[in-house]
N, C-alpha and C positions, 0 to 999 in steps of 0.2 A: 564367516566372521572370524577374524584372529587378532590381536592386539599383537602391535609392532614390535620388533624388539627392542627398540629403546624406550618402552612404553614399558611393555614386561620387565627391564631391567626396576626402573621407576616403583614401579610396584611391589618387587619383592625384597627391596630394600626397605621401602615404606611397613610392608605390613609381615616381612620378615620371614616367608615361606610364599610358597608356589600357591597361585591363584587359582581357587578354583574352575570348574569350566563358567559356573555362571558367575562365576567375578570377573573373568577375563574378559567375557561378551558384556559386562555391567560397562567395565573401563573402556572398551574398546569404544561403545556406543557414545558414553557420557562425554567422554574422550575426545569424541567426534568433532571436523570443524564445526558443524551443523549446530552438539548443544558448547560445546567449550569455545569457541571463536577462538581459535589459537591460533590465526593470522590474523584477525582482526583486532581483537579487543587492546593489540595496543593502540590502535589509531582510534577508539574512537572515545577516549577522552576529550579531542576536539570540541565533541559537542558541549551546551552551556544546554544542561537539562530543569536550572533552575528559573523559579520566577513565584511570587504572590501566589497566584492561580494551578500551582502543581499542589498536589495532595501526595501523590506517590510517583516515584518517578520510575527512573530503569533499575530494572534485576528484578519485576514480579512478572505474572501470566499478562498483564496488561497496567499502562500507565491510569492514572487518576487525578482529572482537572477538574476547577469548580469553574464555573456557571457566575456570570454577573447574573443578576437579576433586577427586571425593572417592573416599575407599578407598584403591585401589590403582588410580585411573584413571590416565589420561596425560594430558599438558597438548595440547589440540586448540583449534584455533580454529575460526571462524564468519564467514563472509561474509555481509553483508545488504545488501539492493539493493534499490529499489522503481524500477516505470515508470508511467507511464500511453499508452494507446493510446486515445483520445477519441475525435479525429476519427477517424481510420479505424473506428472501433465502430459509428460511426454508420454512418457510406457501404456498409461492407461487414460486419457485425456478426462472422459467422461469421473469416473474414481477419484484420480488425482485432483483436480478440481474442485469436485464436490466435496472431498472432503478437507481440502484446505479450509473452506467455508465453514464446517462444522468444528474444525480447531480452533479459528480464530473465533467462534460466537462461543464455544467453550472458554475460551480462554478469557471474554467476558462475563460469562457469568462465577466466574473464581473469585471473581473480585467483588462479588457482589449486585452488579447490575444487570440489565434487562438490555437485549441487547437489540437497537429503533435503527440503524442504519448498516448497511453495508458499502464498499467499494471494492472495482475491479480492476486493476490494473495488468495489461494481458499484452506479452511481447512474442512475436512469430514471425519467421522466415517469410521470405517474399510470396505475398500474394498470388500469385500468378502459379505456383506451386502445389500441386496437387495436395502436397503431403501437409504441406502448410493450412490448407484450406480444412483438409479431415482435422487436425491437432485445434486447428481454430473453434471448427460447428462442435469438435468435442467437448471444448473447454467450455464454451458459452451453454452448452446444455448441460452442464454439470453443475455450474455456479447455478442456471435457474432453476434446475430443476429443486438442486440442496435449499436453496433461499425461496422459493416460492412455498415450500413445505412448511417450512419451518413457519414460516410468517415476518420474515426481516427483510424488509426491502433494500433492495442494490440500486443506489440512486446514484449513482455519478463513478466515474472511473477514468479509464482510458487505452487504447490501442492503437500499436504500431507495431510497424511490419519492418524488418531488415534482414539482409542475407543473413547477417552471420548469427541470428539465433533460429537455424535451421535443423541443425541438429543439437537442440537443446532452446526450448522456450520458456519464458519467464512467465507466472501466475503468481500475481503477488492479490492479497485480498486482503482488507481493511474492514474493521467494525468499530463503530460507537456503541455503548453501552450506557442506560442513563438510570441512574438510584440516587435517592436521597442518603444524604451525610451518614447516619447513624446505622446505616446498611452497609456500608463499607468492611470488606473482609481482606484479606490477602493470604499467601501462601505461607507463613512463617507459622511452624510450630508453636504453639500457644504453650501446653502444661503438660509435664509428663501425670501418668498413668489416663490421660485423653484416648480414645478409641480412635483406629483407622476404619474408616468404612468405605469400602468400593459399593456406586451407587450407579448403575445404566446397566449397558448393553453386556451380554455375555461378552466372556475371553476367548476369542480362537485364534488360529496362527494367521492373520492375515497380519501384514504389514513388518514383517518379522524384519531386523535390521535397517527398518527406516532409515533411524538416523545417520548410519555408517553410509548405507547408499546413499542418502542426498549430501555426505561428503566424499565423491569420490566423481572424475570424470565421467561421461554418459560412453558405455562402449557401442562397438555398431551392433550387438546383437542385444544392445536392453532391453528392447522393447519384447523378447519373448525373455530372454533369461532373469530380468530382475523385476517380473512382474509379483511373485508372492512379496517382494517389499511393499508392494502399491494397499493400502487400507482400500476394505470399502464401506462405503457409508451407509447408515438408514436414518435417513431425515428424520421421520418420524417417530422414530425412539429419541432421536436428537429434541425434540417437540415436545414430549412427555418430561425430558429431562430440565428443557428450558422451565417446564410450567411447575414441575416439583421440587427446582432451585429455589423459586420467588415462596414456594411455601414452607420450605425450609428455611428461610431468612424471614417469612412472616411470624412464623413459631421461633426465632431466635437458635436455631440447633445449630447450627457451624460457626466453630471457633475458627476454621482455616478451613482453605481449598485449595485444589490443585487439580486442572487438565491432565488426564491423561493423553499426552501428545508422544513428542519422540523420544524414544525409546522406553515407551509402554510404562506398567504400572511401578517398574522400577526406578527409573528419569523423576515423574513424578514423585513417588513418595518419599524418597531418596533426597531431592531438591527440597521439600517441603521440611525433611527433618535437618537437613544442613541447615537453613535458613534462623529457625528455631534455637542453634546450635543444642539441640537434642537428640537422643539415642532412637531404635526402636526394634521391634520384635513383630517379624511378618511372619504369619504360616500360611503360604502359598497355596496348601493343600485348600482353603478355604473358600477362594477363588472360584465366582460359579463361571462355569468352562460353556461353550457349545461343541466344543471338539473334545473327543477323548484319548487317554494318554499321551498329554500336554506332560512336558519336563518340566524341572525349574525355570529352565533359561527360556520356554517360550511363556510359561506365565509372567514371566520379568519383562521381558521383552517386545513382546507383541507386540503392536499398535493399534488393535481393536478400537471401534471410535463408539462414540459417546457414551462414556466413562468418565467417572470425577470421583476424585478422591477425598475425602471428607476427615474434620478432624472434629470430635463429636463427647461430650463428656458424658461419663460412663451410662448419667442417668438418663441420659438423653436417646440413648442409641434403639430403643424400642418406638419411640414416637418415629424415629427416622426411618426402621422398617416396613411403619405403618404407613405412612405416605409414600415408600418408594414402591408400598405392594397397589397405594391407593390409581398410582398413576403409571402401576404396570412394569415395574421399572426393576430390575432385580438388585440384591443388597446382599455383601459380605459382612460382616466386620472380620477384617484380616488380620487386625495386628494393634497392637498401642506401643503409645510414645514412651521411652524412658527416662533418666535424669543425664543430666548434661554430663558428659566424659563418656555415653557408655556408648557402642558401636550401633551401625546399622545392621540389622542381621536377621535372616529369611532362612525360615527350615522345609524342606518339604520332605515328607513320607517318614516324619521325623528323627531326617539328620541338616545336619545343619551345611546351608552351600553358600550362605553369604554373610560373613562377618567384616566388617571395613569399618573404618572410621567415615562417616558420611559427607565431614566436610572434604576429606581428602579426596573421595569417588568424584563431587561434585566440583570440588575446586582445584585439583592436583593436579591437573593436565601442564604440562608447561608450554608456555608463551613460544611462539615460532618468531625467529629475526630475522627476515627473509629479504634480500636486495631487490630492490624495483629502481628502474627505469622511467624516466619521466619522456612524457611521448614527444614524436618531434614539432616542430610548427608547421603549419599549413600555408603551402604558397601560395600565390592569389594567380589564379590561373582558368577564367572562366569562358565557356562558349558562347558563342554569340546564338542566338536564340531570337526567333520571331514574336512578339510581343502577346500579340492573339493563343499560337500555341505553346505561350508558357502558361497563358492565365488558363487556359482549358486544360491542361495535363495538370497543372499543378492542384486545381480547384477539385478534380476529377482522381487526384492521387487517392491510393487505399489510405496512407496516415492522414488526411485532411479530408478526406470522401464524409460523409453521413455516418455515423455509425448507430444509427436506426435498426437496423438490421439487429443488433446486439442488444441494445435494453427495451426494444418491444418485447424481447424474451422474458424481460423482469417483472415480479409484481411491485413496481414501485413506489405504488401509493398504500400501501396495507401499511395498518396504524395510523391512518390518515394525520401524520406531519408534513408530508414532503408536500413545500409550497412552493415550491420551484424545481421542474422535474430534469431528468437527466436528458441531456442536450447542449443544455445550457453551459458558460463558465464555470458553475459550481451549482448543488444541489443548494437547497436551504428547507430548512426541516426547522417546524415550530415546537418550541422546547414552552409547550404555555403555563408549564407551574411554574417556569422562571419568569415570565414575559419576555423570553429571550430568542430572536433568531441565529440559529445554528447554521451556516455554510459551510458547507465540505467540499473540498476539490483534492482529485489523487492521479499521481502520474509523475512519466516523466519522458523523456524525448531523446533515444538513445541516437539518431543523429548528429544532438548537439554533444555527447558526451563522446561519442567516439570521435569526434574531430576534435576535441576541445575539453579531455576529462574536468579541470577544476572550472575552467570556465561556463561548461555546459551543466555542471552541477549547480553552480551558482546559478544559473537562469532557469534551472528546473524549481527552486526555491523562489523566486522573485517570481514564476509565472504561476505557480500556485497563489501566491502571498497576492496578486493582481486578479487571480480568476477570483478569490473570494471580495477583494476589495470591490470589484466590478457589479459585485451583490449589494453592497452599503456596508459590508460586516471587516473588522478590524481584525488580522490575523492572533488567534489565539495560545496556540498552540502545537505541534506536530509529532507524527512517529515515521521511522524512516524502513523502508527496506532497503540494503546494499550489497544488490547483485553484482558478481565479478569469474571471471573465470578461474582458471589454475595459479593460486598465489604464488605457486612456487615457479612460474616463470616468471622474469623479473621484470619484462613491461608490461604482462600482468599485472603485477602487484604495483606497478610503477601507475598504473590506469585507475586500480583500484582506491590506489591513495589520493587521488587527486578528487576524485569525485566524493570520498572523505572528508577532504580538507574543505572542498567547494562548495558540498551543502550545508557543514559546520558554520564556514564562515560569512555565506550568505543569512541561515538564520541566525547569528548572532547577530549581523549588521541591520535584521527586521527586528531584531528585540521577540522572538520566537523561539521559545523553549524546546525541544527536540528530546521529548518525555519517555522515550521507548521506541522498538523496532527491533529489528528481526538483520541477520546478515544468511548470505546464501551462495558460498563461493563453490570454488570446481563446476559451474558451468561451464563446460568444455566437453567436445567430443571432438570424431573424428574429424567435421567441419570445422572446427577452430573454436577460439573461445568467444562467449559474444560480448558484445561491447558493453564497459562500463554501465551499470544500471541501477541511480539511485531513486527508487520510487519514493515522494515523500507523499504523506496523506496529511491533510494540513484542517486545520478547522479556524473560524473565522465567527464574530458573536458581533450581533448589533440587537437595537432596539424594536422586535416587532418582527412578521415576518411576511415584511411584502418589499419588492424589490424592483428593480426595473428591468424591464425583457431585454434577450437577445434581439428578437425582432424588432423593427423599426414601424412605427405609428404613420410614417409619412407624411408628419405635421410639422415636424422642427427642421434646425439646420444642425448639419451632423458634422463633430469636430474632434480631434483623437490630439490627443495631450499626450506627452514624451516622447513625439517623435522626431529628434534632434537632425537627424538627416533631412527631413522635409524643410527645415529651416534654413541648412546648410551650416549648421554647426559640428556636425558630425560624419565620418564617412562612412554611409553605407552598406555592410559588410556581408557575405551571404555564406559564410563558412558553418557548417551545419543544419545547412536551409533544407527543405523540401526540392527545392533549384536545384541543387547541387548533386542533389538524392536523384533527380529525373534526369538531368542533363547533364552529370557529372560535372569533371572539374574539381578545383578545392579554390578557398577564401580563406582567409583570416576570420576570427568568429568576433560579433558582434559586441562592440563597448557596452558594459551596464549602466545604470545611474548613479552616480558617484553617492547620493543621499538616498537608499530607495525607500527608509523608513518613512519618512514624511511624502515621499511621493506615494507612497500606498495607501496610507491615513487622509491624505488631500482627495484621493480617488474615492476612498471610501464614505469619506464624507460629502463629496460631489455626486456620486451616485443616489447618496438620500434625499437630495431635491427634490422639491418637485417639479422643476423645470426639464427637469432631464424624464425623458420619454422613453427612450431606452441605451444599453449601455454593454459595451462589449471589447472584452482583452483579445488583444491583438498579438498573435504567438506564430503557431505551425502553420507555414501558409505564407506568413506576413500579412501585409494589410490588403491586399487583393482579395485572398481569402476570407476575412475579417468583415468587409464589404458584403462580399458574395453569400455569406452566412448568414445576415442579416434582413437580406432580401427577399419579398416571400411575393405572394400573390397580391396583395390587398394591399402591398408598399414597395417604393423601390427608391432611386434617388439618384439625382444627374452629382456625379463627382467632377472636378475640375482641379489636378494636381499642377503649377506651377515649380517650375524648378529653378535651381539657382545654376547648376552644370548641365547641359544638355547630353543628350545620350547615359543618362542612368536611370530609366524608367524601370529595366527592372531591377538594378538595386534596391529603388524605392519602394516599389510594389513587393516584393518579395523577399526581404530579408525578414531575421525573424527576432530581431533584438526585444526581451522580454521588458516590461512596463508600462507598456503603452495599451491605451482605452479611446476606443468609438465611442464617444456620447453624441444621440441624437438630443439636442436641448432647444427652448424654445427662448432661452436666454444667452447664448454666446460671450455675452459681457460678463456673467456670473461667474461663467466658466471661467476666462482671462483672469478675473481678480481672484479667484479661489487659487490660481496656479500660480500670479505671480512670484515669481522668485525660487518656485519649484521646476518647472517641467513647462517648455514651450506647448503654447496652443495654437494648432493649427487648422482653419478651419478648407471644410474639403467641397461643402457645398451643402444641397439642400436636399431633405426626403418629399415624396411625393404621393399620390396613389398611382405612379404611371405603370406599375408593374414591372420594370425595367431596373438594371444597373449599366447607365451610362459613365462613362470611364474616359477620361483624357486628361493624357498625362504629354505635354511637351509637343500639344498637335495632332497626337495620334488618340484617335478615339476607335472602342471598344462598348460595343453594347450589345445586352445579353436580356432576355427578356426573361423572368424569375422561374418561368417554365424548365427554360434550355439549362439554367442553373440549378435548378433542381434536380435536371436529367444528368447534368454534368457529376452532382453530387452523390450520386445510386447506384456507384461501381459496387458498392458491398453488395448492396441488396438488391442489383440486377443479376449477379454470378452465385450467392448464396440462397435468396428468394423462394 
């Protein structure tokens, strides 16, 4: 670790002499793109983080929504927090993983809440790749193994596969966290002469420089040289520490919290006294260690996980001992707060190695202005393809395949909320002190983004905002990760700003607050950098929590609303498709709905019928897909697609333009007048019990009995199995 030298210059002009060693490594880390965004945070004022329903927004461990409530529920809130753990995924897949899971459920319980869901969003090089497959079975057994322990079910996520995050894959992971109003804590120093108290796992040097590594390109030999950065995790300390937060917050003893995350107990306590804008006084030496002869800068530094830092007044700090001994859990008290003007400052073996001003550690970094490139257009140039083997390769692709294989690993029903399990367009999880149904849906589609940064951001927004509408539940809220390679190449940064601007401006135009998130640049190895990547994790609130299935009843007639091309109002576009993924080529990417806030509120209020039998967003795949997904054993249904241009069956079938919903309804008329003046309704035919999805589009017919479609769908879990 070394701090740059126009970093060093910065500093010693600031604090007026040469930096200690563990000042240097403090700046260097805090410094980092990872915790200072010094390429990003100019761009992401963009977002509109406000709204009624925020409590807390960005700049703590995690944001803070409230909860409509109906009946006779209670007014409850919602913590939402997204991380990503990249680098370490790669180096140590199982580690890295796991304990991204245990950052982001710490970083829920900082704020006070109990943390009832999780999400996985998981991006890796081409399937068919060995290396890609090992990185894959490691990361999925590290999220279940961290989250089956713990007790937090991983209900909904998503994965895709593309070359270019081959050498460097993306692990982004999400939690909700759910407490009542008067529970609510945050990271900002309360009162000086307050106690610091470190409460979990011992200190040892795992994870040393975190944060500096996960800003910096992946080299070809990281995976054995930058493996002491990699944390590792014990779930079940994590587990003790969940259940001795909520008793800590039932006795009232925390005035503030803080995760210890990147860049270890320094990062944290550091931020926590900035925030405060207060002083403090750490003696390191206090610190219970597992390793012996620990310096300064690896007690500061570390990443050691589950650990949280506590702000505890004076008289309190003995009951907090007694509980952290009750649940096994070991306890410092390290340090107290000071009065406002006085410095942050750590002594150990008592002499003194860090004196700074805290807001400066935490906020002095200076901003990067870095030129980008905006990418070029995509010409419309596509192969002609036999009708039968696109629906079979495409429905059979690893990104549209089953992904069964991955959350039968999960426990996903522990805490028995999840009333809609993962499979599905979005989880839904019963919130019953509110009377409130919670959908969550998280992802995103790096596909559309690398053909189409601002545009394919913008539909990674709108398809989230429709997986949850497709539930009955009204978009409430969201938090973003925004993965990007090396800023400082300029169609890098040129890629990254787009998909910025795209999800910005997509959830402004849903009326969708964007409350927090995480950014995660220098993905980039010796493979290239990977494509634009903004995961949003979106939550969605209605009345009650039952919903209408994916699967199809075989009792109605089944009709899919905004799909303007079927009408022939629109041209069909397959730029970012799964099509274009299999059979190469490029297109132009897919027009959005010029109004999608009322088209998602019409969906979501259509899907609470009870006409409607079942109901399903039509995305990755397109609608062929979409189809094929819905048809199981006990149901199938003869389709009959009419067209207005002949010879664009698979335009039709396979593009992937986001807003559009399968509803099987027993009412069709209802449907029409619900959409009037919104979003064409198109009806496609009828469900059955034939077991079958017959398919004719322009003459040509295609039929698949839900067997062969099933078989079609089991590439994951016929090669992983």
């Amino acid at each position: 670790m070394s701090l740059s030298d126009a970093d060093h210059d910065i500093v010693v002009d600031e604090i007026g002499r040469e930096p200690t060693r563990a000042e240097a490594a403090l700046f260097e880390n805090l410094w980092s793109e990872h915790c200072a965004y010094r390429s990003s945070r100019p761009l992401l004022t963009a977002f509109d983080s406000e709204g009624e329903q925020v409590v807390i927004g960005p700049g703590d461990d995690a944001a803070v929504v409230s909860l409509p409530s109906h009946g006779d529920g209670e007014e409850m809130y919602i913590t939402m927090g997204v991380e990503s753990h990249n680098h370490p995924s790669y180096v140590d897949p199982f580690d890295g993983a796991a304990t991204g899971v245990g950052g982001i459920v710490r970083d829920t319980l900082s704020m006070g809440a109990y943390p009832i869901a999780l999400a996985d969003c998981l991006y890796f090089g081409d399937f068919e790749r060995e290396h890609s497959r090992y990185l894959f079975e490691g990361v999925v057994e590290g999220i279940s193994h961290y989250g089956n322990c713990i007790g937090v079910p991983t209900v909904t996520g998503s994965v895709a596969f593309h070359d270019d995050y081959e050498g460097n894959p993306l692990v982004n992971v999400s939690c909700i966290g759910l407490m009542e109003p008067e529970r609510t804590i945050t990271a900002e120093a309360q009162e000086p002469g307050n106690k610091l108290v470190l409460v979990g796992n011992s200190t040892g040097r795992d994870g040393l420089g975190g944060a500096s590594f996960a800003s910096e390109d992946l080299a070809e030999d990281a995976e054995t040289e930058d493996r002491p950065a990699v944390q590792v995790g014990d779930p079940y300390t994590e587990k003790l520490l969940i259940e001795c937060n909520e008793a800590l917050l039932d006795e009232d003893l925390v005035e503030s919290a803080r995760d210890l995350g990147a860049a270890g107990l320094g990062g944290a306590s550091s931020e926590l006294v900035a925030k405060g804008g207060l002083g403090a006084t750490i003696e390191l030496d206090r610190v219970h260690e597992r390793e012996p002869n620990m310096n300064a800068m690896e007690y500061l530094l570390a990443e050691s996980q589950e650990r949280m830092v506590y702000e505890v007044a004076p008289e309190n700090v003995d009951r907090v001992a007694e509980l952290a001994e009750r649940y096994d859990l070991g306890c410092s008290v390290i340090g107290e707060l000071t009065e406002p003007g006085t410095n942050y400052v750590c002594t150990f073996e008592g002499e003194t190695v860090v004196d700074v001003e805290a807001e400066f550690l935490g906020d002095g970094a200076p901003m990067n202005d870095l030129p980008s490139e905006a990418p070029p257009e995509q010409e419309r140039d596509l192969p002609t393809v036999d009708l039968s083997e696109a629906f079979e390769r495409i429905v059979a692709s690893p990104n549209t395949a089953s992904k069964r294989w991955v959350y039968r690993q999960y426990d996903h029903e522990v805490q028995v909320r999840t009333s809609v399990l993962p499979g599905d367009d979005a989880a839904l999880l019963a919130i019953r002190e509110a009377g409130t149904g919670l959908a969550f849906s998280a992802g995103a589609d790096p596909n559309w983004t690398d053909a189409a940064p601002y545009e394919g951001a913008r539909a990674v927004a709108l398809e989230n905002a429709t997986n949850v509408a497709a539930k009955g539940a009204i978009p409430h809220a969201a938090v973003d990760c925004l993965n990007g390679g090396n800023p400082e190449k300029p169609d890098v940064y040129g890629g990254f700003k787009g998909i910025v601007d795209g999800l910005a401006d997509m959830c402004s135009d849903l009326d969708v607050p964007v409350v927090g998130g995480n950014v995660s640049l220098y993905n980039d190895s010796v493979a290239g950098p990977i494509p634009p990547t903004p995961t949003l994790a979106l939550v969605g609130v209605k009345e009650g929590y039952d919903a209408p299935p994916m699967e199809l009843s075989g009792e109605g007639t089944l009709v899919v609303v905004g799909d303007t091309a079927l009408e022939g109002e629109a041209d069909p576009r397959l730029g970012g498709s799964e099509y274009t993924a299999t059979f190469g080529g490029t297109d132009a990417f897919p027009e959005l709905p010029a109004d999608p806030t009322i088209l998602v509120e019409t969906i979501a209020d259509v899907a609470d019928e009870d006409h409607v039998l079942a109901s399903h967003d039509v995305s990755h795949g397109g609608l062929a897909v979409a189809l094929a997904e819905m048809v199981h054993e006990d149901a199938g249904a003869s389709i009959e697609i009419e067209t207005v241009d002949r010879g664009t069956q698979k335009r039709l079938l396979f593009n992937e333009r986001p807003g559009r919903v399968v509803f099987e309804t027993t009412d069709p008329a209802a449907v029409r007048e619900a959409f009037d003046g919104v979003a064409p309704v198109t009806e496609l035919g009828e469900a059955d019990g034939s077991n079958h999805l017959s398919l004719t589009v322009e003459d040509e017919r295609l039929q698949y009995h839900a067997g062969e479609i099933a078989d079609l769908r089991s590439t994951i879990d016929d090669e992983l199995a």
